[in-house]
Backbone bond lengths (Angstrom), bond angles and torsions (degrees), N, CA, C in turn:
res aa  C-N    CA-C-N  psi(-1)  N-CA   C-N-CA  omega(-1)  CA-C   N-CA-C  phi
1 X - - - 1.452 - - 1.520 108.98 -
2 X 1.326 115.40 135.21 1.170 126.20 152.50 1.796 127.23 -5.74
3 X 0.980 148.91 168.22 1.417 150.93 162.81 1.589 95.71 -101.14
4 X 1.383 118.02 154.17 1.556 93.60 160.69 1.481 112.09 -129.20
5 X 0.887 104.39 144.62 2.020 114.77 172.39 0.909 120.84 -94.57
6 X 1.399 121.64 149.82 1.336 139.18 178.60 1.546 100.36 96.11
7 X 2.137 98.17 -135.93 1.202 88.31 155.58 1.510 139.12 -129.30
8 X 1.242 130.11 -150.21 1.176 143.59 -177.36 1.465 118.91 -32.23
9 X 1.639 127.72 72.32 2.030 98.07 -155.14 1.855 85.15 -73.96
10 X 1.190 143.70 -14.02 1.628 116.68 -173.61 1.318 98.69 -63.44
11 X 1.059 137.71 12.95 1.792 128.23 -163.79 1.413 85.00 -114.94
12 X 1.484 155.61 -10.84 1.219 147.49 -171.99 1.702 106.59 -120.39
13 X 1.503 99.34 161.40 1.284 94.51 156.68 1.244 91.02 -117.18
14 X 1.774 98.46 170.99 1.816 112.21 -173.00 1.682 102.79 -134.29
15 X 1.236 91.38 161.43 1.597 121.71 -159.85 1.721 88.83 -134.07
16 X 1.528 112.91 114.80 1.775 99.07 177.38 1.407 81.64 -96.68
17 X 1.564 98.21 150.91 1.139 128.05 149.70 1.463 130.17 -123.99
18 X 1.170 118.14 40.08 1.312 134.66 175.16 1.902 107.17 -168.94
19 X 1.064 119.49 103.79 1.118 118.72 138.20 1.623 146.70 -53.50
20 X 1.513 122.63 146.81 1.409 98.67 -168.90 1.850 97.34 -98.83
21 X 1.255 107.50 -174.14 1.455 103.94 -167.26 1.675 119.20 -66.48
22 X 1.263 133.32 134.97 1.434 133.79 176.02 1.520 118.65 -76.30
23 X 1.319 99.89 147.04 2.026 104.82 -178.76 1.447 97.07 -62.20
24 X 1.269 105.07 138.43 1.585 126.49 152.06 1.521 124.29 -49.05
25 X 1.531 106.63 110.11 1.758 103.03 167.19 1.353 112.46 -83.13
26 X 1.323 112.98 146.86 1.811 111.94 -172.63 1.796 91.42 -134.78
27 X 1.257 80.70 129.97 2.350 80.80 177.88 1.905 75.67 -125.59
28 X 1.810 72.21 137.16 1.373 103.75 -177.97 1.227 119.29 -128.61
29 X 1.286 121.25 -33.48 1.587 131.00 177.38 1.296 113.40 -102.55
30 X 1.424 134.47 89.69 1.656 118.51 148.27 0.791 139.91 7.89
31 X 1.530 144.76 80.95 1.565 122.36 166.79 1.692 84.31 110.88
32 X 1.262 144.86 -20.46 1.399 137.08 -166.28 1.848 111.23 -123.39
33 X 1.072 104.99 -25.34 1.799 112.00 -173.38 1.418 104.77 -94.41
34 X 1.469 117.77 127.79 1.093 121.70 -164.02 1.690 100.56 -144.60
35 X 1.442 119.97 143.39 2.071 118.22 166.17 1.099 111.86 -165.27
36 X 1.736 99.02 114.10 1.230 103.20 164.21 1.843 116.90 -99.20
37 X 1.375 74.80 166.94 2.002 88.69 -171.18 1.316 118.40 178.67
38 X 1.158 135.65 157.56 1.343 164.75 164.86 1.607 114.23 -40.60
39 X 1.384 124.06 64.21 1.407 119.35 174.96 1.613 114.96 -35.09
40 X 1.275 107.71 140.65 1.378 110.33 -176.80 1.539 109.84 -129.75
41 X 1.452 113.76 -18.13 1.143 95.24 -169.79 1.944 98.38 155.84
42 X 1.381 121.58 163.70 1.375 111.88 168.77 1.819 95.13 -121.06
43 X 1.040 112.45 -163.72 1.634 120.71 165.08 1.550 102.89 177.63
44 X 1.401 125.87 156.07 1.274 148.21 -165.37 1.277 102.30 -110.12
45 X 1.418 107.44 137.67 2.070 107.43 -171.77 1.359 84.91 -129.79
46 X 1.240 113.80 143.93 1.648 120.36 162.60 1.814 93.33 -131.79
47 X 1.264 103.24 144.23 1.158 125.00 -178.27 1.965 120.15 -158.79
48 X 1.312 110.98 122.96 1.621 100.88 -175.07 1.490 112.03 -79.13
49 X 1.115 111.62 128.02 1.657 126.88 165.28 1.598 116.53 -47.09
50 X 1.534 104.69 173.45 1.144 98.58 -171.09 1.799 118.92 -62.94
51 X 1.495 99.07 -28.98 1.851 125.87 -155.69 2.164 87.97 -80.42
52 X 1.141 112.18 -4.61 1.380 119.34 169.94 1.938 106.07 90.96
53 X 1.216 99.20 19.55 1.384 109.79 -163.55 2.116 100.84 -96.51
54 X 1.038 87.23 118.92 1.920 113.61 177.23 2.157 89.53 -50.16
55 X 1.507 108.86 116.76 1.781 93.94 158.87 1.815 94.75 -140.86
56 X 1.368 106.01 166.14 0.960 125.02 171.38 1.200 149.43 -113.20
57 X 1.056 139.89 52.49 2.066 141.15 -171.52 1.340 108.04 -67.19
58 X 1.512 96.75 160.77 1.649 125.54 -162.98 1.683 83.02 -119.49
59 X 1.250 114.94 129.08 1.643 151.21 151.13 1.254 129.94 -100.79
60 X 1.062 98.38 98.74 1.934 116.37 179.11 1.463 99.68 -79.74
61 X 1.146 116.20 133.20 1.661 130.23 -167.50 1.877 97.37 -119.95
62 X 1.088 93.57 143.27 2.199 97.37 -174.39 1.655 105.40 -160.42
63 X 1.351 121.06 131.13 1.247 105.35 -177.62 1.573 82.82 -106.66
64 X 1.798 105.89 -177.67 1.820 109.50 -174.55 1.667 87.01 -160.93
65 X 1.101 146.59 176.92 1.265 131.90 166.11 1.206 123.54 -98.46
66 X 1.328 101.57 41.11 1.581 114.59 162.61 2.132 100.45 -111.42
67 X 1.216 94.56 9.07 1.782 86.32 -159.73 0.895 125.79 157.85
68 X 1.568 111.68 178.84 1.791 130.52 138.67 1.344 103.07 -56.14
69 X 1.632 124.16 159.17 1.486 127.49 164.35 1.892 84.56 -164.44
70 X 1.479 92.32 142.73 1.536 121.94 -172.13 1.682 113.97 -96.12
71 X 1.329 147.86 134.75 1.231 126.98 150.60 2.003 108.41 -110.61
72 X 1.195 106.92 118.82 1.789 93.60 166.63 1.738 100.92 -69.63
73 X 0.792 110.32 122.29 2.227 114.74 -177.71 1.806 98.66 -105.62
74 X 1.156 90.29 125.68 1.109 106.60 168.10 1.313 114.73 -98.32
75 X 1.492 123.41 -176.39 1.433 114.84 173.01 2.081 136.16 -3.59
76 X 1.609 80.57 -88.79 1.485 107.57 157.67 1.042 121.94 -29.93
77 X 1.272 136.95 -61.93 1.301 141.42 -144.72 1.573 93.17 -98.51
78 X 1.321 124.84 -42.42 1.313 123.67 178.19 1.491 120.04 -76.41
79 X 0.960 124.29 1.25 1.415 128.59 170.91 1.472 107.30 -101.14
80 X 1.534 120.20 -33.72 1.106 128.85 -170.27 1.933 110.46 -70.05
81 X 1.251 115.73 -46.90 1.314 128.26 156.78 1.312 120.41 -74.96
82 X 1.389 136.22 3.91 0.949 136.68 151.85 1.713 132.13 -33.28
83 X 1.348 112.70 -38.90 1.708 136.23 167.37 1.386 101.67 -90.20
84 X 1.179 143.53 -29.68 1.522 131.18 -120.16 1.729 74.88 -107.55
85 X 1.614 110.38 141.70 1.450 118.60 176.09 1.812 109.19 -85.48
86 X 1.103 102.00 168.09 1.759 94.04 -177.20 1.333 92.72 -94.75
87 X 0.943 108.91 -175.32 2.428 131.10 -149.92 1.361 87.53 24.21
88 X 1.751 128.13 80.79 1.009 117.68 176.72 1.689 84.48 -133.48
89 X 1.390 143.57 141.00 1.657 140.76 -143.97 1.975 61.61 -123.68
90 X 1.657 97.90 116.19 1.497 128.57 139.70 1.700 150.50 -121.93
91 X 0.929 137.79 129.90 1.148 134.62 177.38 1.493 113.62 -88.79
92 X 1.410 110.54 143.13 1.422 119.49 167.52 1.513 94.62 -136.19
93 X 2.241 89.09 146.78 1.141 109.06 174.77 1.507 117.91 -131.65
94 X 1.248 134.93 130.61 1.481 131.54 -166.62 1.481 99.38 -83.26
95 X 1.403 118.08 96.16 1.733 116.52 -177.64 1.380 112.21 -86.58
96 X 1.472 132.84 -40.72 1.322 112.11 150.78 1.751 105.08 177.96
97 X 1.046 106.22 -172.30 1.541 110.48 -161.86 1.555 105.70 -90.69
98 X 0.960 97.58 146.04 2.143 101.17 -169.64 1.835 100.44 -122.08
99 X 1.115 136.58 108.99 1.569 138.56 -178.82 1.637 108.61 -63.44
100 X 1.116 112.33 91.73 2.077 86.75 169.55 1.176 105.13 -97.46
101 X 1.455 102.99 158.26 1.294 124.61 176.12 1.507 129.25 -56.01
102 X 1.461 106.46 124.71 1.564 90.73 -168.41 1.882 118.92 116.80
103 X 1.264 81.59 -53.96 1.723 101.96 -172.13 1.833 109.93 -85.35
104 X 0.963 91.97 152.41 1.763 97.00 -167.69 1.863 110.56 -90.74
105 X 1.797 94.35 -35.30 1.522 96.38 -177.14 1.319 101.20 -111.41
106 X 1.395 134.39 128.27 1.353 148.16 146.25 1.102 107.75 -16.33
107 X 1.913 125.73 143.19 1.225 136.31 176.97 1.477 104.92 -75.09
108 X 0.781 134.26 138.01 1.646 132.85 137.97 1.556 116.66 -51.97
109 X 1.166 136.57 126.86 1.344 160.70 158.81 1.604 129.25 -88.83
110 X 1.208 109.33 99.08 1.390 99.12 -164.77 2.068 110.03 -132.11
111 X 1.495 83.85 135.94 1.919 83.13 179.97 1.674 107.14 -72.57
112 X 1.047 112.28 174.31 1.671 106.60 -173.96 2.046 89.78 -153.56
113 X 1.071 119.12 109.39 1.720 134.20 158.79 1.247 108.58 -91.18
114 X 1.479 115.33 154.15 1.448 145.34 163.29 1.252 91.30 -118.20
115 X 1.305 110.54 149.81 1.679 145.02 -170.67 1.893 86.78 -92.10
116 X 1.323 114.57 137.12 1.477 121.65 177.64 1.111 89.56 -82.01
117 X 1.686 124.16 167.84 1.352 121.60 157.63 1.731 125.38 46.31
118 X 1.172 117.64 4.79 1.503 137.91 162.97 1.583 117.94 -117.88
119 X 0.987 117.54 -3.94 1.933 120.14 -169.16 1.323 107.92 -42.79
120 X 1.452 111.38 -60.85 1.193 95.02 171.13 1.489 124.61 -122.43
121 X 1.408 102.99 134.96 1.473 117.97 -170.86 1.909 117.11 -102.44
122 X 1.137 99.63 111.55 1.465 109.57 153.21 1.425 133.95 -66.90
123 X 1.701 107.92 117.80 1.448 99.57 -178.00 1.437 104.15 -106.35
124 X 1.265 118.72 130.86 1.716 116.54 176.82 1.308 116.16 -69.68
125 X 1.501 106.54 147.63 2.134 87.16 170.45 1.211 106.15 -83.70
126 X 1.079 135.90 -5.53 1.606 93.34 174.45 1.848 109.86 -112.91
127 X 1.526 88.62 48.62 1.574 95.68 148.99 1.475 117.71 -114.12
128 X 1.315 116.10 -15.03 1.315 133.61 -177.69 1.540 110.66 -62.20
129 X 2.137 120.94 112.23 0.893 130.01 130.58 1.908 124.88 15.45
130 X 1.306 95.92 105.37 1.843 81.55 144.92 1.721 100.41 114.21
């Protein structure tokens, strides 16, 4: 274990305000890859490439009770959560690949559910990890 500095954290209670980063979901099969989870939220990453060039992706954030879990969202997926409130219990399903014109790699296509009577979910703290 760690040493610890400062002081005492058993003398506090805590409130995180930072999470650490969530595992990556990857849908790979059409019609077969499926995740549900706990919308939390999206956020925008900008980061410069190697060629020194400024880019930007959209990150869909979901907890499940295995975790953090990540989505990189492309188009689709970001329009699709566009309405959807966060602690809102959703499923995604990879329904299948769409070719556009022009483009070399096929879109991903994906259905997007809300839980009836679950939309919005309360998480207590003292169920909270950590």
């Amino acid at each position: 274990m760690a040493d610890i500095v400062g002081y005492d954290p058993s003398a506090y209670e805590w409130e995180t305000a930072h999470e650490e980063a969530g595992d990556q979901i990857v849908f790979d099969t059409p019609g077969e890859d499926e995740y549900t989870g706990l919308y939390l939220g999206q956020e925008e990453i900008t980061f410069t490439d190697p060629k020194g060039e400024e880019k930007t992706f959209t990150q869909l954030r979901f907890r499940d009770p295995e975790g953090l879990k990540t989505i990189n969202a492309g188009y689709e997926l970001k329009e699709a959560f566009k309405n959807i409130p966060e602690n809102t219990l959703t499923r995604i399903r990879y329904m299948k690949d769409v070719r556009i014109q022009g483009q070399a790699s096929p879109m991903k296509s994906f259905r997007v559910d809300t839980a009836k009577g679950a939309v919005k979910v309360t998480r207590r703290a003292d169920s909270q990890e950590g």
